[in-house]
VEXZADO-877776 format. One record per atom (N, C-alpha, C): x, y, z. Coordinates in steps of 0.2 Angstrom, whole numbers, plus 2048, in hexadecimal, padded with zeros to 3 digits. Example, Ala and Ser with C-alpha at 12.3 -4.5 7.8 and 13.67 -1.06 7.14 Angstrom:
% VEXZADO-877776
8427E4827/83E7EA827/8427F0827/8407F5823/8447FB824/840800827/
***
This chain:
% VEXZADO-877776
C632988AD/C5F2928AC/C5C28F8B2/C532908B2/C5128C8B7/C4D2878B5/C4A2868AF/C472808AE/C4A27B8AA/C482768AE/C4E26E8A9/C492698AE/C462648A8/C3E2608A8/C4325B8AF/C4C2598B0/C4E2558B2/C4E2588BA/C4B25D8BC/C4C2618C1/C4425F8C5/C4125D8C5/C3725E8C4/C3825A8CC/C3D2568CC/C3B2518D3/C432558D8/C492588D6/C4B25A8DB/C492628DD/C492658D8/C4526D8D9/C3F26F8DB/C3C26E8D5/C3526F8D3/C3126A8D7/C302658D8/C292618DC/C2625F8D6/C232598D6/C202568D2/C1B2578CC/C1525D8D1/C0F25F8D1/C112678CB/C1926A8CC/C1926F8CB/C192708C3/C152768C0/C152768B8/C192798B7/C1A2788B1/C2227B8AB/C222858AD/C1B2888AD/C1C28F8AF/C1D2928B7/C1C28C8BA/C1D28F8C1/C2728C8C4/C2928B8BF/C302868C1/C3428A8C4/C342938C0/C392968C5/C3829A8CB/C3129B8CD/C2E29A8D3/C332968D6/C302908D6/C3328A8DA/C3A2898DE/C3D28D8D4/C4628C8D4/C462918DB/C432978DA/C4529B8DE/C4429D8E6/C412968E9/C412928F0/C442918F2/C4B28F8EE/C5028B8F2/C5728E8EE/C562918E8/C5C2948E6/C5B29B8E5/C602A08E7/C602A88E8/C632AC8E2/C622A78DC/C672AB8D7/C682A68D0/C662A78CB/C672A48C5/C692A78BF/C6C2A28BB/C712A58B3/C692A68AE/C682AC8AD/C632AD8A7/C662AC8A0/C672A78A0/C6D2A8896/C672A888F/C612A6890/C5A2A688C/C5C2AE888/C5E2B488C/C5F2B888A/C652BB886/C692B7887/C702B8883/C6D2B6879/C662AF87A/C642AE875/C5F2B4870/C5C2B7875/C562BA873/C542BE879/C522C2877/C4E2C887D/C472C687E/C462C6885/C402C3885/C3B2C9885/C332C6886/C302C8884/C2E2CD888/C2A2D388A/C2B2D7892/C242D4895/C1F2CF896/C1A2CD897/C202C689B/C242C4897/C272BF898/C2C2C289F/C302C989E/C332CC8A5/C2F2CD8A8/C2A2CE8A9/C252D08B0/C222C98B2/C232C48AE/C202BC8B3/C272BC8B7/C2D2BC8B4/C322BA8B6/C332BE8BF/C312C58BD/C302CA8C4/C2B2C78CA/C262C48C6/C212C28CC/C232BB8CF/C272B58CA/C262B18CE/C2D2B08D3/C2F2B68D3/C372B58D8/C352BC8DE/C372B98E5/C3A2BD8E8/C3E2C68E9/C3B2C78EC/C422CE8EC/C472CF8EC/C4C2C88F1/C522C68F2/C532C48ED/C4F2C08E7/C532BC8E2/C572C18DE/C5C2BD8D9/C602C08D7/C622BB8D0/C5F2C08CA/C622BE8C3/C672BE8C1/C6A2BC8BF/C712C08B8/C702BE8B0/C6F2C38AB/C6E2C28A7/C732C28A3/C732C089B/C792C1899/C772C5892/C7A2CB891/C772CC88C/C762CB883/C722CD882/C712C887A/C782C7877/C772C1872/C7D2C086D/C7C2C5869/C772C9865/C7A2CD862/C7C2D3863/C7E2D4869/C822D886D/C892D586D/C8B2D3872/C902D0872/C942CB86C/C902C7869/C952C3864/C932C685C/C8E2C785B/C8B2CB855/C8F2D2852/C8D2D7857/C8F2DC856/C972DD85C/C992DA85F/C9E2D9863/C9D2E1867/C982E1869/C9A2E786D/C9A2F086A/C992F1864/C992F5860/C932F385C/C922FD85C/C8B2FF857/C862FC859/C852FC85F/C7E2F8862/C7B2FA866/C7B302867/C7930586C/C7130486C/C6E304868/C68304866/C642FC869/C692F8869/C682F086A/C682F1873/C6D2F2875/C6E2F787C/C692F887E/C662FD87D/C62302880/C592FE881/C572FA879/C542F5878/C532F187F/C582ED880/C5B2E7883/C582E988D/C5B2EE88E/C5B2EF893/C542F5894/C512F5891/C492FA892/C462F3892/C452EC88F/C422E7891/C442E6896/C492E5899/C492E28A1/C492E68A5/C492EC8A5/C492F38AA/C422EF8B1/C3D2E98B0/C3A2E78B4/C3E2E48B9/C452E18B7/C482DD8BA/C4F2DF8BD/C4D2E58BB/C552ED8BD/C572E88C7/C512EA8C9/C522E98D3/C532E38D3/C522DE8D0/C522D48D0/C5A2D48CE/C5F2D68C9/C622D38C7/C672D48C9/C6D2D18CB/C732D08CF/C782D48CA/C7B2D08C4/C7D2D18BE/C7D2D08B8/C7D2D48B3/C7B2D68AE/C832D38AA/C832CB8A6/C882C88A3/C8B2CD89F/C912CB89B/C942CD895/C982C9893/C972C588E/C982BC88D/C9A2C0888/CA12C0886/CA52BF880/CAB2BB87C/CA82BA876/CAC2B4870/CB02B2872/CB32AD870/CBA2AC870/CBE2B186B/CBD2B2867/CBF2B9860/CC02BF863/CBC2C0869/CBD2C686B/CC32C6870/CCA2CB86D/CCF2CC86E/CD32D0873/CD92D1873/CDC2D6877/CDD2DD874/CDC2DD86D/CDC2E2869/CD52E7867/CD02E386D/CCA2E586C/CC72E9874/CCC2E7878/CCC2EA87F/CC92F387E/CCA2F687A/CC92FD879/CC02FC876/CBE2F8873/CB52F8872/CB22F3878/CB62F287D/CB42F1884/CB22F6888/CB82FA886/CB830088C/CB2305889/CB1305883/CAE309880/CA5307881/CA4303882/C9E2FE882/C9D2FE88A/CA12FD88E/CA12FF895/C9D306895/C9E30B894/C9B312892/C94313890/C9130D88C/C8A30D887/C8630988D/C89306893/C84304898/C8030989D/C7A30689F/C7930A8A3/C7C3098AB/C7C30E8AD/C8030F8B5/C7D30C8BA/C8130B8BE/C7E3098C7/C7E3018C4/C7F2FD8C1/C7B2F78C1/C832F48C1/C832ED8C3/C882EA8C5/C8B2E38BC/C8F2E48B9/C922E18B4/C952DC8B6/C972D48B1/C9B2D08B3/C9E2CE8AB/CA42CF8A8/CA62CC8A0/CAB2C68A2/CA82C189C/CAA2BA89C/CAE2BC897/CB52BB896/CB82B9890/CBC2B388E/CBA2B1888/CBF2AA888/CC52AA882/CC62B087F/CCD2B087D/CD52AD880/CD72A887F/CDB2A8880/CE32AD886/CE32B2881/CE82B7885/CE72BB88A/CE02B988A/CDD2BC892/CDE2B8897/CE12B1896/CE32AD89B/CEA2AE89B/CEE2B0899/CF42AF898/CFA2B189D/CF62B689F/CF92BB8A5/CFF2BE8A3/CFC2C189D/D012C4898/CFF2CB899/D002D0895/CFE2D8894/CF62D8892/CF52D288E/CF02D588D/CEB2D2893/CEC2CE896/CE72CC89C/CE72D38A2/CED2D58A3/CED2DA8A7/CE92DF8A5/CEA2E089F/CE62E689D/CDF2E689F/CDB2DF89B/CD62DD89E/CD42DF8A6/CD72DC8AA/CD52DD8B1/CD62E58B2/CDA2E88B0/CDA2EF8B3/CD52F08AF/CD32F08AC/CCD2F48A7/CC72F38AD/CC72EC8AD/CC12E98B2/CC32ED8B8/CC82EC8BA/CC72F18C2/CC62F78C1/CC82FA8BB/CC83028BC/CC03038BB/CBB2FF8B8/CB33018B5/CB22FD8BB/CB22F88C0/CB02F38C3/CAA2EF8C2/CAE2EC8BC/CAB2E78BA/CAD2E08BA/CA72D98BB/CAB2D58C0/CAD2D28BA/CB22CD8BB/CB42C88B6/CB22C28B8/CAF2C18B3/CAB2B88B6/CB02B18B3/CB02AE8B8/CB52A88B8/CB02A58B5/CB32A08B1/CB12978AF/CB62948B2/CB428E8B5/CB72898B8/CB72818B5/CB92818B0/CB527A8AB/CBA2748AC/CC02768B1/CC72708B2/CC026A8B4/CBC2688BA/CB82648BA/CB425F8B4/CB22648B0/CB02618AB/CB425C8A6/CBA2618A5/CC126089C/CC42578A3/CC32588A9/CC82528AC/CC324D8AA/CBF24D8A9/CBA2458A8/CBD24389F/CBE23E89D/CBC23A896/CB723C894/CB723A88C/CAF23C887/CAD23488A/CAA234890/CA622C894/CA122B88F/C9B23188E/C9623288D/C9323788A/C8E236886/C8B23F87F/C8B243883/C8A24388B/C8A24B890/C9024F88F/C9324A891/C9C24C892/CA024F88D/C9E24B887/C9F24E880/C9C25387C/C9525487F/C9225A87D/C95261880/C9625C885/C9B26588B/CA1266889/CA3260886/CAB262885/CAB26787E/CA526487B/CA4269873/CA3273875/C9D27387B/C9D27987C/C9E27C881/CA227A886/CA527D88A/CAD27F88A/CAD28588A/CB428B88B/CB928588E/CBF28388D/CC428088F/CC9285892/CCB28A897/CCD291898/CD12918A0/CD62918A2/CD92928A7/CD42958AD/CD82938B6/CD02978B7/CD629D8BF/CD42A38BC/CD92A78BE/CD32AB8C4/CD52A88CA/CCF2AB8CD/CD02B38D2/CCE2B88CC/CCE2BC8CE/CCA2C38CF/CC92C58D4/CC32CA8D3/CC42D28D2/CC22D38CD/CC12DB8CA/CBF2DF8CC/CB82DC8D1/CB52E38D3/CB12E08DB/CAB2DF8DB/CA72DE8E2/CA22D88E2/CA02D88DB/C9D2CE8DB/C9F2CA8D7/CA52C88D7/CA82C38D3/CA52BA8D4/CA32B98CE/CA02B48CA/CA52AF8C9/CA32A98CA/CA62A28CB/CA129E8C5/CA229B8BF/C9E2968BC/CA228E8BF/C9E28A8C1/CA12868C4/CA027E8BD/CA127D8B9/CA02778B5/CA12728B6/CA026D8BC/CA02688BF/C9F2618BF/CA125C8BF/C9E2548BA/C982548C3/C932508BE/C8F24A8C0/C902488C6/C8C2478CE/C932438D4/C9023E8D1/C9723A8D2/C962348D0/C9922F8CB/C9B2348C7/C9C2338C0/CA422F8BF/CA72328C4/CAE2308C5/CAD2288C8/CA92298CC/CA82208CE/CA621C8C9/CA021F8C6/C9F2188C1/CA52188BB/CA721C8BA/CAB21B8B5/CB32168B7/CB32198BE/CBA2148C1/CB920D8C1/CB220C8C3/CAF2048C3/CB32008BC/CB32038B7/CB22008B0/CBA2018AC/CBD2078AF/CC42078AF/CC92088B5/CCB2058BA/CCE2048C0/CD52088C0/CD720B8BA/CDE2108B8/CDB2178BA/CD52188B7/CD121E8B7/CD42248BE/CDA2298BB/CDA22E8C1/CD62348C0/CCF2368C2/CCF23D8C1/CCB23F8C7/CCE2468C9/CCB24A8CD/CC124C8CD/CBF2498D4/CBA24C8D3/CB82528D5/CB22558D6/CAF25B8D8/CB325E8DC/CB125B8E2/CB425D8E8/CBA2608E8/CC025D8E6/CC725C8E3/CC92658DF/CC22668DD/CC226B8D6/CC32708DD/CBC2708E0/CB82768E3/CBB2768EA/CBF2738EC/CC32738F3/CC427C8F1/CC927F8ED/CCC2868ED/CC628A8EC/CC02898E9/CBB28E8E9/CB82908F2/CBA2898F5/CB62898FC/CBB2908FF/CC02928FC/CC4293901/CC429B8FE/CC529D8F5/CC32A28F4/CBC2A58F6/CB82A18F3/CB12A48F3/CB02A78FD/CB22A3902/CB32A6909/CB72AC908/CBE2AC905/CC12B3907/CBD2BA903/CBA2B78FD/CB72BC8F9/CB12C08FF/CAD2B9903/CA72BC908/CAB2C190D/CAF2BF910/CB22C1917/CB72C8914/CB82CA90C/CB92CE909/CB42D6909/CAE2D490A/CA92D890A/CA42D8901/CA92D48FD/CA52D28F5/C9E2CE8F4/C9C2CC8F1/C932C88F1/C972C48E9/C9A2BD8EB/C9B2B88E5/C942B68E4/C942B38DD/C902B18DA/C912A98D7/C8F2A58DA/C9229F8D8/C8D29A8D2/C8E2998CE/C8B2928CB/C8C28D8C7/C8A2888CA/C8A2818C6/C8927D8C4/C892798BF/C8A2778BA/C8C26E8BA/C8826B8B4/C8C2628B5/C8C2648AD/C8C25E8AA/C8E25E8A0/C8825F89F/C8325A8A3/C7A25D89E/C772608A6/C772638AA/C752678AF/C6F2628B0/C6E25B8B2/C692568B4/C6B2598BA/C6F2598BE/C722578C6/C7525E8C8/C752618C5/C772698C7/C7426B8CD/C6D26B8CD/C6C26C8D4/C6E2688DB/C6E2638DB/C7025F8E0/C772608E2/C7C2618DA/C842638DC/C8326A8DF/C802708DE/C812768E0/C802758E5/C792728E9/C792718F0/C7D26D8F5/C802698F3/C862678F5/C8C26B8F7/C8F26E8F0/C942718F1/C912778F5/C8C27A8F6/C892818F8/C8B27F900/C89278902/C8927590A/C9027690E/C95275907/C9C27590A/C9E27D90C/C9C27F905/C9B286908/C9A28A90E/C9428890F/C9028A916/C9628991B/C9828191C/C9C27D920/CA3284921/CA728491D/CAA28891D/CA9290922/CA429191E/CA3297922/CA1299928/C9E29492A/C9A290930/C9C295935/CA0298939/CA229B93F/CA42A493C/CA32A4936/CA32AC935/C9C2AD931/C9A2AA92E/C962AE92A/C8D2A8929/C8A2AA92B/C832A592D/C7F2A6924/C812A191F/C7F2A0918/C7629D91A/C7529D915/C6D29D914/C6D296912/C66292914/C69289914/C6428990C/C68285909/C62281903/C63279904/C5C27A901/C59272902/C552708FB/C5626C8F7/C5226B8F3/C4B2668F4/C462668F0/C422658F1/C4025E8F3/C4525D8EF/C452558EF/C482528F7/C4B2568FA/C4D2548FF/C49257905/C4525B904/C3E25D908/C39257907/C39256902/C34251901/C37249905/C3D249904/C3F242908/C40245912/C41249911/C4124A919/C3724A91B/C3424D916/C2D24C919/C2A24391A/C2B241915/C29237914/C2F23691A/C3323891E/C36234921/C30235927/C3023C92A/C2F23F92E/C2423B930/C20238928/C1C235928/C1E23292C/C2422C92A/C2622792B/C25225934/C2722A937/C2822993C/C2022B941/C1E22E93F/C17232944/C13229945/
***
């Protein structure tokens, strides 16, 4: 997802139109969730804009259609397959990871039309499956199985991290609207293959202060609190020689950007003396350093 009408003044710039927004996005961030396609395949007029207004380095991840994954659950959709990925073949060299976002219905007795569907992809290209069944959290036999399966194809397992979210109260319709659609799922951080994926679901900054103002009992963990252990995984994963993929996420994604760059900063910080990260700066804060910089002359 790169466009959101709430983003125009930290990303985008004031001036910029609804068609050039992922351009824009793609100034300051090297990587975004394409989920549009999880809904519908898009148009190939519509992948070749996508190709022009990004970088060489940018880096998509799609997720593929529902009626791949939840529809037909992975079965008898060769045809949808092959379909799916001749449209995006423009976008074969841009795309990081190709998702596999499966139901909650999808089980551990289905682990074998996993493996078998693993086979109907095409090769060389890097995979990541989200699953939120239950018993794949359990660290039971059938979670094991899962991860060997992923080690053995290497393919990444992609975390949800929604503990940030489920700790805030229904304060407000954002909070509640995410509590309705967001995976509620242990978060077992582990990596399958060589880019394991972090979704990070994160409250609002802020949102713990005003809420304390009004209940002075109020204990809950904020952001930071969350992502302290990602600071420390996502370094071991880099200095492991993997390419994580990180992102974030508030209840309605108004302030996503601002959180991402933030947490990204700390990141940096950390790795400061091993590993020299790429700086982001949102727009909005290019724009306050240039009015200051007026200010002064």
């Amino acid at each position: 997802m790169w466009s959101h009408n709430h983003w125009q003044e930290s990303v985008y710039g004031s001036s910029t139109k609804q068609a050039d927004r992922l351009a824009r996005y793609a100034c300051i961030f090297n990587t975004v969730e394409g989920n549009t396609s999880f809904y519908a395949t898009p148009n190939a007029q519509t992948v070749m804009n996508w190709h022009s207004a990004t970088p060489d380095d940018f880096r998509f991840t799609f997720k593929l259609p529902q009626t791949i994954t939840h529809q037909r659950q992975l079965q008898n959709c060769q045809q949808e397959l092959l379909a799916f990925f001749q449209v995006m073949s423009p976008l074969v060299e841009k795309t990081g990871l190709w998702k596999i976002q499966l139901p909650a219905a999808f089980g551990p007795e289905q682990l074998p039309a996993l493996a078998r569907f693993f086979d109907l992809l095409p090769q060389g290209l890097t995979y990541g499956v989200e699953v939120r069944h239950l018993a794949f959290f359990a660290k039971g036999d059938a979670e094991r199985a899962l991860n060997r399966l992923l080690m053995d194809r290497q393919v990444n397992r992609i975390i949800m991290d929604s503990r940030p979210l489920f700790a805030l109260p229904p304060a407000n319709e954002a909070i509640i609207d995410a509590h309705k659609k967001k995976p509620q799922v242990p978060v077992h951080a582990i990596a399958t293959a060589t880019t394991p994926v972090v979704r990070f679901i994160g409250q609002t900054d802020g949102t713990i202060e005003a809420l304390a103002a009004s209940n002075d009992q109020l204990q809950v963990k904020n952001n930071d609190s969350f992502f302290n252990n990602w600071l420390r995984q996502l370094a071991l994963w880099i200095k492991e020689g993997r390419e994580p993929y990180l992102f974030i996420h508030t209840p309605d994604n108004q302030t996503a950007p601002e959180l991402a760059a933030r947490l990204y900063q700390q990141l940096q910080q950390q790795l400061a003396d091993e590993v020299s990260l790429p700086t982001i700066q949102l727009h909005k804060a290019l724009a306050e350093s240039a009015a200051q910089m007026q200010l002064t002359w």
